[in-house]
MARTORBA-205511 format. One record per residue (C-alpha): x, y, z. Coordinates in nm, 4 decimals. Layout:
<recs>
+----------+----------+----------+
!       px !       py !       pz !
+----------+----------+----------+
!        X !        Y !        Z !
...
+----------+----------+----------+
</recs>
This chain:
<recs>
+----------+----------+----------+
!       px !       py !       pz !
+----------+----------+----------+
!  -2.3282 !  -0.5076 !   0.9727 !
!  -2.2280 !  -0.4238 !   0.5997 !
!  -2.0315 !  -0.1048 !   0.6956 !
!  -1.8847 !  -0.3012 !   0.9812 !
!  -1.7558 !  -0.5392 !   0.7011 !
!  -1.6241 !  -0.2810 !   0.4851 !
!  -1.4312 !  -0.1275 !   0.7685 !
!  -1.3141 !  -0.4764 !   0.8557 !
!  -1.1931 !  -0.5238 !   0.4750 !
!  -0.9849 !  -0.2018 !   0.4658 !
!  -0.8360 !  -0.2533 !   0.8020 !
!  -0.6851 !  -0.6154 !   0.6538 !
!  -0.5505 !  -0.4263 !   0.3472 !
!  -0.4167 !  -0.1474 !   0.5313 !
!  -0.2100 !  -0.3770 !   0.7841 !
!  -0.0902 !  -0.6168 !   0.4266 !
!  -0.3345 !  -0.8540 !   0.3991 !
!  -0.2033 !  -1.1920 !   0.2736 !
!   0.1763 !  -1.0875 !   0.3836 !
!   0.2827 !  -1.3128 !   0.6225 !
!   0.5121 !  -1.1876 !   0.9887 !
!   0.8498 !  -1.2719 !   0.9732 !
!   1.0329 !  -1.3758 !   1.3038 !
!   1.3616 !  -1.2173 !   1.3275 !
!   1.6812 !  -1.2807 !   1.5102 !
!   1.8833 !  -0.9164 !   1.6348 !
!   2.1543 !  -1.0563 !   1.3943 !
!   1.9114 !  -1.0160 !   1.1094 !
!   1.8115 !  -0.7163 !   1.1705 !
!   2.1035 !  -0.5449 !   1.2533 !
!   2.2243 !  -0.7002 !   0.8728 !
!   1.9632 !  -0.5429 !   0.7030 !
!   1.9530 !  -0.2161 !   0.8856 !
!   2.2983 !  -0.0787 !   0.8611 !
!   2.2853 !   0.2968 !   0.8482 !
!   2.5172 !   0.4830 !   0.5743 !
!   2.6540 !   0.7814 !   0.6779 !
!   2.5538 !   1.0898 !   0.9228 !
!   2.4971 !   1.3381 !   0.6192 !
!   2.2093 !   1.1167 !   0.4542 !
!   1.9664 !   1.2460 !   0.3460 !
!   1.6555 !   1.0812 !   0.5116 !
!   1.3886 !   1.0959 !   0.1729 !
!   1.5063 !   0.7982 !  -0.0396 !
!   1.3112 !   0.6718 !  -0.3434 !
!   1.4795 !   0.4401 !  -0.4880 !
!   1.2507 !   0.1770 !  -0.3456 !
!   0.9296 !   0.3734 !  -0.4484 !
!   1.0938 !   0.4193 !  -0.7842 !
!   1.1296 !   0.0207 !  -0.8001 !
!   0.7582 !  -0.0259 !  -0.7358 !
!   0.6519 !   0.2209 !  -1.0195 !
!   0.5728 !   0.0420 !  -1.3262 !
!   0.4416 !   0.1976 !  -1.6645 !
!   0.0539 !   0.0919 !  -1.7149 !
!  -0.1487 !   0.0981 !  -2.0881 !
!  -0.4794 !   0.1272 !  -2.0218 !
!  -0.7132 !   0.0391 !  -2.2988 !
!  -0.7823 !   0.3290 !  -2.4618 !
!  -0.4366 !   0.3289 !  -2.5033 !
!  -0.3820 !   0.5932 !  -2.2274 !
!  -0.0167 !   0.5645 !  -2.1151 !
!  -0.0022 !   0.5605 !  -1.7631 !
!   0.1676 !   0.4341 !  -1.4417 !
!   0.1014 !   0.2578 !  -1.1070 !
!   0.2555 !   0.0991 !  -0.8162 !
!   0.3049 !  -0.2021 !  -0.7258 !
!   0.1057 !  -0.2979 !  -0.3581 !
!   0.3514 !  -0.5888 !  -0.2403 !
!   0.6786 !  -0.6361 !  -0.2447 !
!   0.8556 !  -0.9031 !  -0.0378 !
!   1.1695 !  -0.9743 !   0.1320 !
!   1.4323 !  -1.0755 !   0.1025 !
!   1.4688 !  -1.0012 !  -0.3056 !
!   1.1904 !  -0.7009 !  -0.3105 !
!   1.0028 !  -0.8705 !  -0.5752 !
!   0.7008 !  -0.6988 !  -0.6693 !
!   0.3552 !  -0.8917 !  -0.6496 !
!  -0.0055 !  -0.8574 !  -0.6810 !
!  -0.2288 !  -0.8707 !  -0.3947 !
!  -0.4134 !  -1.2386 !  -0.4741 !
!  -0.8102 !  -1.1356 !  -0.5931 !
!  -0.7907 !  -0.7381 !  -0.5589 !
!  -0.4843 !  -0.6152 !  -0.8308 !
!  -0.1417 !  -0.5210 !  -0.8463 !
!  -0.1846 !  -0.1415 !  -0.8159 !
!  -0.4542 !   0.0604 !  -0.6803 !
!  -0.5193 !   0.4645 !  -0.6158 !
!  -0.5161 !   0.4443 !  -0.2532 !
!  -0.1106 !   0.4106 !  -0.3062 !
!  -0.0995 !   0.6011 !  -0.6126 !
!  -0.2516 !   0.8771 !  -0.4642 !
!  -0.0263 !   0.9103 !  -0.1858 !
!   0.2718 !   0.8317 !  -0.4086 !
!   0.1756 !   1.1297 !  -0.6622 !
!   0.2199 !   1.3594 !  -0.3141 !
!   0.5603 !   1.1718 !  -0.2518 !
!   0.7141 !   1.3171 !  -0.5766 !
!   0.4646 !   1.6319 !  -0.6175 !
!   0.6014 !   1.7488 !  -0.2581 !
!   0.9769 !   1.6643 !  -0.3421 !
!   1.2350 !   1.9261 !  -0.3647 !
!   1.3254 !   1.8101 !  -0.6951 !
!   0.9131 !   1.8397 !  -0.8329 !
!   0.9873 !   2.1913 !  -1.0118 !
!   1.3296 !   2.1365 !  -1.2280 !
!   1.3358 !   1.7684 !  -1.2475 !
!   1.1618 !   1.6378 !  -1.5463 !
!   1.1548 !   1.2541 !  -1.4734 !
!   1.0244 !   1.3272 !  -1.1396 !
!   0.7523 !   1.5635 !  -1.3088 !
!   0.7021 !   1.2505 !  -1.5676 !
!   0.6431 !   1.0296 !  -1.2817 !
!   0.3990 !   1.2895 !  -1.1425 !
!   0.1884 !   1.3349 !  -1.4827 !
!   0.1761 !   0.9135 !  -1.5602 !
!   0.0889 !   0.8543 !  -1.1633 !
!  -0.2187 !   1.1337 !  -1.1708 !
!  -0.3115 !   1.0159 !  -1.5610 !
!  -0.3520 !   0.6360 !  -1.3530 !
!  -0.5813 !   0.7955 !  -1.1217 !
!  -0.7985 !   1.0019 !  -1.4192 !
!  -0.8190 !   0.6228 !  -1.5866 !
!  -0.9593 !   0.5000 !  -1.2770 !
!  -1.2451 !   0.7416 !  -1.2100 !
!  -1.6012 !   0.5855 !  -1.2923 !
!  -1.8906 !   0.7036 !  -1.4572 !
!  -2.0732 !   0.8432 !  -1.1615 !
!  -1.7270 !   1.0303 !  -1.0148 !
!  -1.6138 !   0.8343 !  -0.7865 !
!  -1.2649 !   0.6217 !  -0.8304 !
!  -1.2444 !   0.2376 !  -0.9107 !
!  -0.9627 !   0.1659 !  -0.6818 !
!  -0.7595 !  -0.1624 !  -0.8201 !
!  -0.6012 !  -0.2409 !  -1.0803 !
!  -0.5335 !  -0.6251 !  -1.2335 !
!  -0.2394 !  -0.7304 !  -1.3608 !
!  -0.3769 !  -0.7637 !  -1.6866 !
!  -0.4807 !  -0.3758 !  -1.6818 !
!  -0.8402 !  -0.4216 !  -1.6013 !
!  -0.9741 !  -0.1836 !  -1.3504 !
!  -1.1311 !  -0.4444 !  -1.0200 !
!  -1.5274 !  -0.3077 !  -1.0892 !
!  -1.6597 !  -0.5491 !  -0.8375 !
!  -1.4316 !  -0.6393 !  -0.5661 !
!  -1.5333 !  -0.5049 !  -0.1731 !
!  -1.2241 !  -0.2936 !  -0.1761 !
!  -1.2136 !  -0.1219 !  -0.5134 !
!  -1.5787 !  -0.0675 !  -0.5926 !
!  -1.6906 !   0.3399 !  -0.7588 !
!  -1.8769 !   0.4232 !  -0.3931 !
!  -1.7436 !   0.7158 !  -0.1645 !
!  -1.5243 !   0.5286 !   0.0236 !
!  -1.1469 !   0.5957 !   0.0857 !
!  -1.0014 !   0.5809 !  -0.2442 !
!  -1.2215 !   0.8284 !  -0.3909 !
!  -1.1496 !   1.0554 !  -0.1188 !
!  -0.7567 !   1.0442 !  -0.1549 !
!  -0.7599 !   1.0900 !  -0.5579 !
!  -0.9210 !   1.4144 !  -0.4662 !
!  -0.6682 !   1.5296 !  -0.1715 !
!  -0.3995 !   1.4583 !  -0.4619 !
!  -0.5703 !   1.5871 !  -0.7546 !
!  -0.6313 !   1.9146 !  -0.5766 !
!  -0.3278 !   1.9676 !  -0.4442 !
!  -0.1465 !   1.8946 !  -0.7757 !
!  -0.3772 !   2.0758 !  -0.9936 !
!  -0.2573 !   2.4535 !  -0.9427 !
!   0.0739 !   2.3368 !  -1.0734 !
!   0.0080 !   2.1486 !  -1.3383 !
!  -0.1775 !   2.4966 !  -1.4834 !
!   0.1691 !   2.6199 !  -1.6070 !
!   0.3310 !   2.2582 !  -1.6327 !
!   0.0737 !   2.0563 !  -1.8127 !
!  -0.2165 !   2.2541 !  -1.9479 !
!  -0.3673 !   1.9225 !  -2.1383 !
!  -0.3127 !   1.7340 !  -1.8044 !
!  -0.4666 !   2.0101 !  -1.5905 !
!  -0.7957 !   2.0299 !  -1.7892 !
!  -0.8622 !   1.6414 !  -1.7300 !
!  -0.7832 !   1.6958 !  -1.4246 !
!  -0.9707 !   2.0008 !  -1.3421 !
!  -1.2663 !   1.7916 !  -1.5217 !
!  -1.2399 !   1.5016 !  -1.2835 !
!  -1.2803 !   1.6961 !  -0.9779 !
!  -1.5759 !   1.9082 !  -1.0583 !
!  -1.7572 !   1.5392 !  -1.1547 !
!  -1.6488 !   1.4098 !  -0.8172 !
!  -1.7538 !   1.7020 !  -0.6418 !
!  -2.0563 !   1.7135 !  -0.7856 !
!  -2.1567 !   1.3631 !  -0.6856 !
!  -2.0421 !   1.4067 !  -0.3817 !
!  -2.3018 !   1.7567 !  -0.3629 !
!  -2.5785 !   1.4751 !  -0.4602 !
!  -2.5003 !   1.1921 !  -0.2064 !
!  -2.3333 !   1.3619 !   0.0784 !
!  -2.3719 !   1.6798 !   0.1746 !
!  -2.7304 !   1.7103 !   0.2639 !
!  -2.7633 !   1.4120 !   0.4515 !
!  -2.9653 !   1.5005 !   0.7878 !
!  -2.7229 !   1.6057 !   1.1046 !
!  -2.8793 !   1.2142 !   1.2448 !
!  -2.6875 !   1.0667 !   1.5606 !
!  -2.6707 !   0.7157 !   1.6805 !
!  -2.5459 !   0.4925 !   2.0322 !
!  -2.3250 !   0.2723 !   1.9854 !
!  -2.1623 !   0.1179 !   2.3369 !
!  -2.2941 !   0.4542 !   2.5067 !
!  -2.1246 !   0.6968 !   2.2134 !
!  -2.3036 !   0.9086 !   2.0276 !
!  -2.2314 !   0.8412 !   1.6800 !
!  -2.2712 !   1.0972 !   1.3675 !
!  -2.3991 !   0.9067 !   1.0580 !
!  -2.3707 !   1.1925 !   0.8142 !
!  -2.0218 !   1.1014 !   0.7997 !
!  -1.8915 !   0.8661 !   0.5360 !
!  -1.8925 !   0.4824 !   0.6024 !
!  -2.1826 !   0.6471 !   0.8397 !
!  -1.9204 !   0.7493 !   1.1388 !
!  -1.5915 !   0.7270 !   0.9782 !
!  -1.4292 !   1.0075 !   1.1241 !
!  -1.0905 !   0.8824 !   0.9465 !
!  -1.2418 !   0.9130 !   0.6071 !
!  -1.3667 !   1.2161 !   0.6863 !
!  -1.0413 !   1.3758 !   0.7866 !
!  -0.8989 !   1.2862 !   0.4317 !
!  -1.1780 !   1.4254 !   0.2622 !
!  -1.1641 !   1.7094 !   0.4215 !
!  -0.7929 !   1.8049 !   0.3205 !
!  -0.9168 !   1.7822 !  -0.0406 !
!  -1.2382 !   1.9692 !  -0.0330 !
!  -1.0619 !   2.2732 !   0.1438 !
!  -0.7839 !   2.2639 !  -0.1356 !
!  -1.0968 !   2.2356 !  -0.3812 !
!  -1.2445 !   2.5590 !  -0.2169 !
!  -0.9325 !   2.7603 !  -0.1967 !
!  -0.9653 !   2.7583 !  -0.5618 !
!  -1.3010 !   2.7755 !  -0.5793 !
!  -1.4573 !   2.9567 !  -0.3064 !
!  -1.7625 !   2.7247 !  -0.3309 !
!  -1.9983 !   2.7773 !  -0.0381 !
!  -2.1937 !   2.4537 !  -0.0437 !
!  -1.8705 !   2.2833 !  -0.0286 !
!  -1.7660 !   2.5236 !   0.2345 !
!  -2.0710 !   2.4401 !   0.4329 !
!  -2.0082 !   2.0779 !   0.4044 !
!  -1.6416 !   2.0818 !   0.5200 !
!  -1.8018 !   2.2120 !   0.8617 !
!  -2.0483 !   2.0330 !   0.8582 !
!  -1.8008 !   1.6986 !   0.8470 !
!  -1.5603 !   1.8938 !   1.1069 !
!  -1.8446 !   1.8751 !   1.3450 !
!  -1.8978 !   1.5312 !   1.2816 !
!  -1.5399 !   1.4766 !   1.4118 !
!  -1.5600 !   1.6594 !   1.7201 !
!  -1.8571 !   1.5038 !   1.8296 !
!  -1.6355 !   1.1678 !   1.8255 !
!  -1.3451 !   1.3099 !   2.0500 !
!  -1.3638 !   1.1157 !   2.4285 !
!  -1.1817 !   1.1824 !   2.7554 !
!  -1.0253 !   1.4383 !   2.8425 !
!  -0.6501 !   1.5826 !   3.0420 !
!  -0.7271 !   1.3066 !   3.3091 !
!  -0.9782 !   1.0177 !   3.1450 !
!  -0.8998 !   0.7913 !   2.8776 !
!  -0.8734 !   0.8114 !   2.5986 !
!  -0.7178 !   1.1829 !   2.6718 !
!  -0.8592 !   1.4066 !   2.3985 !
!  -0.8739 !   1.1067 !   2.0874 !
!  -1.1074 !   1.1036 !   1.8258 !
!  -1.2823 !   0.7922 !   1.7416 !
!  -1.2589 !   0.6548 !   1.4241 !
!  -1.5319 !   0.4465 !   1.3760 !
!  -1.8113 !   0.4112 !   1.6148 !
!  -1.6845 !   0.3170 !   1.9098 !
!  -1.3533 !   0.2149 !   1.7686 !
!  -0.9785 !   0.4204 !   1.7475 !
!  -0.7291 !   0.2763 !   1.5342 !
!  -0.3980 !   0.4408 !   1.4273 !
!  -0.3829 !   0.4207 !   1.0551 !
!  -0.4990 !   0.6569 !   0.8944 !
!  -0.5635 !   0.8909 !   1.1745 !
!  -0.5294 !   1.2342 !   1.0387 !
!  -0.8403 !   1.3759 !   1.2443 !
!  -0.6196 !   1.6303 !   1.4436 !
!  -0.4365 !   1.7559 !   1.1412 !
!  -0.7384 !   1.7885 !   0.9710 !
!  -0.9314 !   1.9729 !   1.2272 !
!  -0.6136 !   2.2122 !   1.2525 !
!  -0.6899 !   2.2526 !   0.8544 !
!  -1.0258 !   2.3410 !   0.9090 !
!  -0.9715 !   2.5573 !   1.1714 !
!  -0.7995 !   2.7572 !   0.9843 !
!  -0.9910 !   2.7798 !   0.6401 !
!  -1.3263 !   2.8761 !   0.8080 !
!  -1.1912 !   3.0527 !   1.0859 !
!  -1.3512 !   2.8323 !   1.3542 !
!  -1.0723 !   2.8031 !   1.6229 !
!  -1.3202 !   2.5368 !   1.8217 !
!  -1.1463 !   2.3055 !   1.5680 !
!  -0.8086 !   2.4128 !   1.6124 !
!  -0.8329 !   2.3532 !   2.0314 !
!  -1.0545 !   1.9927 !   1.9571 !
!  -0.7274 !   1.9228 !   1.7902 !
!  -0.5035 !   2.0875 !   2.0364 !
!  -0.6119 !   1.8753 !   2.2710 !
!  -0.5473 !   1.4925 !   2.1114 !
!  -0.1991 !   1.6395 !   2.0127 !
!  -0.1744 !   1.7666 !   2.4071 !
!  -0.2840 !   1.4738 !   2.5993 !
!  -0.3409 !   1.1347 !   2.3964 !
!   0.0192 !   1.1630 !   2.1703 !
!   0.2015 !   1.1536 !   2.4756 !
!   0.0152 !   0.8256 !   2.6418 !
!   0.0651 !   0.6723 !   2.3168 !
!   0.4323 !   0.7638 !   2.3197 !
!   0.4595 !   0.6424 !   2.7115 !
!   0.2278 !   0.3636 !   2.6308 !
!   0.4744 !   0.2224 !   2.3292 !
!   0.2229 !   0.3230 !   2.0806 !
!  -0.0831 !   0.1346 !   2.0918 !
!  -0.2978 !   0.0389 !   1.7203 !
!  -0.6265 !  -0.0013 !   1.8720 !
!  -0.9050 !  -0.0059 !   2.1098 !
!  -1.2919 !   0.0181 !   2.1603 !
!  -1.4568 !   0.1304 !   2.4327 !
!  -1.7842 !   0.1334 !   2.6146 !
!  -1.9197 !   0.4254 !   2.7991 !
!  -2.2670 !   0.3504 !   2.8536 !
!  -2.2134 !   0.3137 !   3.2221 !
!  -2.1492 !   0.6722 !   3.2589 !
!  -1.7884 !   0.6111 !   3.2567 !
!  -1.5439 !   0.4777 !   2.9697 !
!  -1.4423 !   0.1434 !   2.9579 !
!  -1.1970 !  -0.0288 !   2.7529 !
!  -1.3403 !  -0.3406 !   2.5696 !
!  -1.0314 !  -0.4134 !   2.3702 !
!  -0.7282 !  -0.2855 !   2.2954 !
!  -0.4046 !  -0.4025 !   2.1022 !
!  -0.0334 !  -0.2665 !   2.0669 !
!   0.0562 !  -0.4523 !   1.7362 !
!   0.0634 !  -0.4708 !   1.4623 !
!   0.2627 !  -0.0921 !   1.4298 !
!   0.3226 !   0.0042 !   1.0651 !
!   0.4192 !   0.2964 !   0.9106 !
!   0.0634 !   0.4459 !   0.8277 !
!  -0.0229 !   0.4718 !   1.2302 !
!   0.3003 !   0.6815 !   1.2774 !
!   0.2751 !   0.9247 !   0.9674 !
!  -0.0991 !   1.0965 !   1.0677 !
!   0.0651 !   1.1907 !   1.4350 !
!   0.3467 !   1.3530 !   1.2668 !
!   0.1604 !   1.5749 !   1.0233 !
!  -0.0960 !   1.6897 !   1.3623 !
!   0.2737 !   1.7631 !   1.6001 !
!   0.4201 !   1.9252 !   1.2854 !
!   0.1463 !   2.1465 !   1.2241 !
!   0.1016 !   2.2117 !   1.5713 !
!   0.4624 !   2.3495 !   1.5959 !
!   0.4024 !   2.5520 !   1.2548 !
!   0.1050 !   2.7230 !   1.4487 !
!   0.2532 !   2.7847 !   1.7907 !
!   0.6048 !   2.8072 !   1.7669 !
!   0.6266 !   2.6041 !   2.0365 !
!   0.9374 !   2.3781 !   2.0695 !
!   0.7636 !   2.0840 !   2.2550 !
!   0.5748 !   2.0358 !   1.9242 !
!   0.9146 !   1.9894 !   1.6997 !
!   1.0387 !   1.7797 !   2.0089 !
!   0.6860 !   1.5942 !   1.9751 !
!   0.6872 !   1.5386 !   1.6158 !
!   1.0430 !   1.4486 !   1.6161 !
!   0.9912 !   1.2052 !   1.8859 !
!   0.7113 !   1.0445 !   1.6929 !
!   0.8955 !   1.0276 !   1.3697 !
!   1.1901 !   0.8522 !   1.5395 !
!   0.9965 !   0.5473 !   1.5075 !
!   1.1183 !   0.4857 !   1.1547 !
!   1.5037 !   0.4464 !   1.2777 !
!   1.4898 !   0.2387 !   1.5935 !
!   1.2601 !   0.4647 !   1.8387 !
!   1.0120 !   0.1658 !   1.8382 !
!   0.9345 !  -0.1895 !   2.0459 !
!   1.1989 !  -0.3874 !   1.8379 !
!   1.4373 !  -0.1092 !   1.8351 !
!   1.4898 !  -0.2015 !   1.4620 !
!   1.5218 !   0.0670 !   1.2140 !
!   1.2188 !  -0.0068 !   0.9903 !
!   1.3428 !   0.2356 !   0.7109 !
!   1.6728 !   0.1886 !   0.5278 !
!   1.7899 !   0.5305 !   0.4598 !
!   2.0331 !   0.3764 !   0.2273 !
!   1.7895 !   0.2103 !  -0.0102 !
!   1.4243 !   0.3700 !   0.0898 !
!   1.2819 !   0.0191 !   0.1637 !
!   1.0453 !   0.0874 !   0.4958 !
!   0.9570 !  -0.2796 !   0.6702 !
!   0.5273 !  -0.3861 !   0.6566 !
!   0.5333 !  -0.3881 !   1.0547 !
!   0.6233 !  -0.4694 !   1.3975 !
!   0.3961 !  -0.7467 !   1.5414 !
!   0.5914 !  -0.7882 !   1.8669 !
!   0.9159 !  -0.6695 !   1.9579 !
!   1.0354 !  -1.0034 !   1.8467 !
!   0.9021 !  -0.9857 !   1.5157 !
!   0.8832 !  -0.7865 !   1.2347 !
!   0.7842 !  -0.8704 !   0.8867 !
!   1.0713 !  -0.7150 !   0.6281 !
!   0.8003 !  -0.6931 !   0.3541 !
!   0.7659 !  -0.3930 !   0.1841 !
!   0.4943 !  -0.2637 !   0.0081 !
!   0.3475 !   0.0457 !  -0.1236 !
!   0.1541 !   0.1808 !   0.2070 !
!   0.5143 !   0.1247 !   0.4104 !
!   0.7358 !   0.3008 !   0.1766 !
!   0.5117 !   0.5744 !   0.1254 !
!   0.3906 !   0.6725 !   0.4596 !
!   0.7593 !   0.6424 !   0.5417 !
!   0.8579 !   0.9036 !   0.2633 !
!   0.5656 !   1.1165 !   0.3526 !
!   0.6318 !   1.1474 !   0.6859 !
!   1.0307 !   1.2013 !   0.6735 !
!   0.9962 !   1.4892 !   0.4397 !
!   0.8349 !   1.6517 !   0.6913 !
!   1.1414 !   1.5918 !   0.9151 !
!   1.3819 !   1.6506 !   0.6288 !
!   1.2190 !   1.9889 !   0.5610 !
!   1.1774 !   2.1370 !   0.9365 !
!   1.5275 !   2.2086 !   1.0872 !
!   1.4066 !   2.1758 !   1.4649 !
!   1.1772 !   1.8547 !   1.3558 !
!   1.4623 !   1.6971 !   1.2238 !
!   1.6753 !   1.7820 !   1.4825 !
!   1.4290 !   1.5981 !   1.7716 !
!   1.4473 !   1.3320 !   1.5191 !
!   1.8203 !   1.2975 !   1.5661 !
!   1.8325 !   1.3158 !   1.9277 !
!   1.5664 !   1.0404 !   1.9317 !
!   1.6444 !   0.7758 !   1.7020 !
!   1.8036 !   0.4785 !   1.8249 !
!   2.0095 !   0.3638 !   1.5034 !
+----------+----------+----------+
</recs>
C-alpha cells in the first residue's frame, strides 16, 4: 500500500497538482495561439527563461531554480502550496534544455544558466547520495515531505541522467564545477551499489502479471528507464562492471513487464507499474533501445521495436490514451480501467525520443513520419486541436482534459517536456518535416 501511495503522489504532481482546468471557448484559444511566422524557429525559451530565478542557499552557494507553477493568464510564477517553489525533478530536465541547445558551447549566459541550474542540484544532494527534491520559498530544502524525501525515487534518478550527461563538458568548461560534480555522482552511485543492485531477481502477481520487485518503487519500470539513461552515461566514462551488470539486470526487469503483442492489447507496451501503463514519463522503449546498444544485447533493441511498432500507432488511432490497468489472470488480458485525459506534455515527449531513435537506428522513414506525427501534438495535432505551445513566446499549456477544455497554466514540467521534445524535431530535417505536414496550426 505505501508504494501504491507514493506512485499515487507523483502521478498528482506530474499532471499539476493544485492547478485547476480551465474551460475554454475556440475564440480563446485561437487568441492565445496565434502562430508567428513560417520560418520560426520551434525551441523558444523565453518562457523557461521567465521561470528561472537565482537561489542562495545557505552556505551561501549561489545557485538557481525554477519555478514549478505558473498560471494564466499573467504567467505569474507560484509555489506549489506544502511541497516548494522549485524542485530537481524540473531542474534536472531544464539543465538538459540549455546543455542540449545549439547555443550551449559559445553562449556564455546560456552556459551560466547551465553551471547555477547543476550547482541547485549539487545543493540538493543529501548525506546518504540521494537528492532532496524541493525547494521552499524561503530556500530551505523540503527534508520531509512524500515527494521530496533523500530515498531512490525519481528525483534522484534524473539529477544523475543530467549530471552525467553534463559532466564530460564541464571538464574543459568548468573544472571547479566538474569536480563537485564528478564527486556527487560517485556518492550516488555508490549508494545506489549498497541498496539496489543486489537485490534478489524476486517476482510477484499482481492481477495475473508477473511483477519484478528488484526494480525501484519495487516494479517501476518508468523509474527504471530514467535510471538507466544515467547509469549507461556513468559507465561510458567509467567502464564499471557492477554498474554494467546492474543496467541489465534493470533492462530485464522491463521486459518482463511488456504485454500483448501485433494482435492483443496492449500491442507490445510496457507496464509501468504493476499492472498499471501511464504515459508520463514513459521512456521504457527509448531506454531499452539505449541499452541495447551499450551491452550489445539486441533482445532489448526488438522488446523496444515492438511498443514503437504496434502500441504508438493504437495510441495515435486511439487519440492518445493516459492510462489503463489491466487484469490477465483469466488467461487473457482485460482492461480494468482506462482514461484518455488528462494529455500533457510529459506523455507526448517519451514517444518521441523511442520514434526518433528508432529512425536514427533504421533509417527508416516511417519512424521520422512516426515521430513527427507524435510531436505534432504540441501545435494542434491533438483532441482540442489547440496549439498547446506558443512558438512565439515558449509558453506550453498544463493539459487537455477534454477536447473542450484545456487548462492554459504553465508550469515547469509543460514547458520543458515541450522544449525537450521539439529540439528533437528542430534538429532532425525529416522529423521536422513530418512535423510540418502534421500539425494543424
Amino acid at each position: 500500500m505505501k508504494k501504491k501511495i507514493i506512485v499515487s503522489v507523483f502521478f498528482l504532481y506530474a499532471m499539476g497538482m493544485g492547478v485547476s482546468l480551465i474551460a475554454c471557448t475556440k475564440k480563446a484559444l485561437s487568441a492565445s495561439t496565434t502562430p508567428p511566422a513560417a520560418d520560426t524557429g520551434l525551441v523558444n525559451t523565453n518562457h523557461l527563461d521567465n521561470l528561472y530565478t537565482p537561489v542562495t542557499f545557505s552556505d551561501g552557494t549561489m545557485a538557481a531554480g525554477v519555478y514549478i507553477y505558473s498560471n494564466y493568464p499573467n504567467y505569474t510564477n507560484v509555489e506549489a502550496t506544502g511541497e516548494g517553489f522549485a524542485c530537481v525533478d524540473d531542474v534536472s530536465r531544464a539543465v538538459l534544455v540549455y546543455f542540449r541547445s545549439s547555443t550551449f558551447s559559445s553562449d556564455t549566459s546560456v552556459q551560466s544558466k547551465v553551471y547555477h541550474l547543476v550547482s541547485f542540484l549539487l545543493e540538493m544532494q543529501s548525506s546518504n547520495g540521494y537528492f532532496y527534491n524541493f525547494l521552499f520559498a524561503n530556500n530551505l530544502i523540503n527534508t520531509a515531505g512524500a515527494t521530496s524525501i533523500n530515498n531512490p525515487n525519481w528525483w534522484s534518478w534524473r539529477a544523475l541522467q543530467t549530471l552525467t550527461e553534463v559532466e564530460p563538458a564541464l571538464q574543459s568548461k568548468n573544472v571547479p564545477l566538474y569536480n563537485k560534480v564528478q564527486q556527487a555522482i560517485n556518492k550516488l552511485i555508490a549508494q545506489i551499489k549498497t541498496d539496489l543492485v543486489n537485490l534478489p531477481e524476486t517476482t510477484s502477481v499482481v492481477n495475473g502479471i508477473t511483477i519484478p520487485q528488484w526494480l525501484p518503487a519495487g516494479s517501476g519500470t518508468d523509474q527504471s528507464s530514467t535510471l538507466i539513461l544515467g547509469l549507461i552515461n556513468y559507465c561510458t566514462t567509467t567502464n564499471d562492471a557492477v554498474i554494467s551488470a546492474y543496467i541489465k539486470k534493470l533492462a530485464d526487469g522491463i521486459m518482463l513487464m511488456q504485454q500483448g503483442d501485433t494482435t492483443h492489447f496492449p500491442y507490445g507496451a510496457f507496464l509501468s507499474w504493476e499492472n498499471t501503463w501511464h504515459a508520463y514519463g514513459n521512456l521504457q522503449a527509448y531506454a531499452l533501445m539505449q541499452a541495447g546498444s551499450f551491452l550489445n544485447q539486441p533482445q532489448y533493441e526488438t522488446g523496444a521495436m515492438a511498443e514503437v511498432d504496434n502500441f504508438y500507432p493504437w495510441l495515435l488511432q486511439d487519440g492518445f490514451q493516459v492510462s489503463f490497468s489491466i487484469d490477465s489472470s483469466a488467461g487473457a488480458i482485460q482492461i480494468l480501467s482506462d482514461t484518455n485525459y488528462a494529455q500533457i506534455a510529459y506523455g507526448i515527449e517519451p514517444m518521441v525520443f523511442a520514434a526518433a531513435e528508432a529512425y536514427k537506428k533504421t533509417g527508416l522513414q516511417k519512424y521520422a513520419d512516426m515521430a513527427g506525427h507524435l510531436a505534432a501534438w504540441f501545435l494542434g495535432a491533438n483532441a482540442a486541436s489547440v496549439n498547446m505551445y506558443s512558438l512565439s513566446t515558449g509558453i506550453c499549456y498544463d493539459g487537455i482534459s477534454s477536447p473542450g477544455s484545456v487548462n492554459l497554466n504553465s508550469g515547469a514540467e509543460s514547458t520543458i517536456e515541450a522544449l525537450l521534445t521539439l529540439e528533437i524535431v528542430e534538429n532532425n530535417l525529416a522529423i521536422k518535416t513530418a512535423f510540418n505536414k502534421y500539425k494543424k496550426n
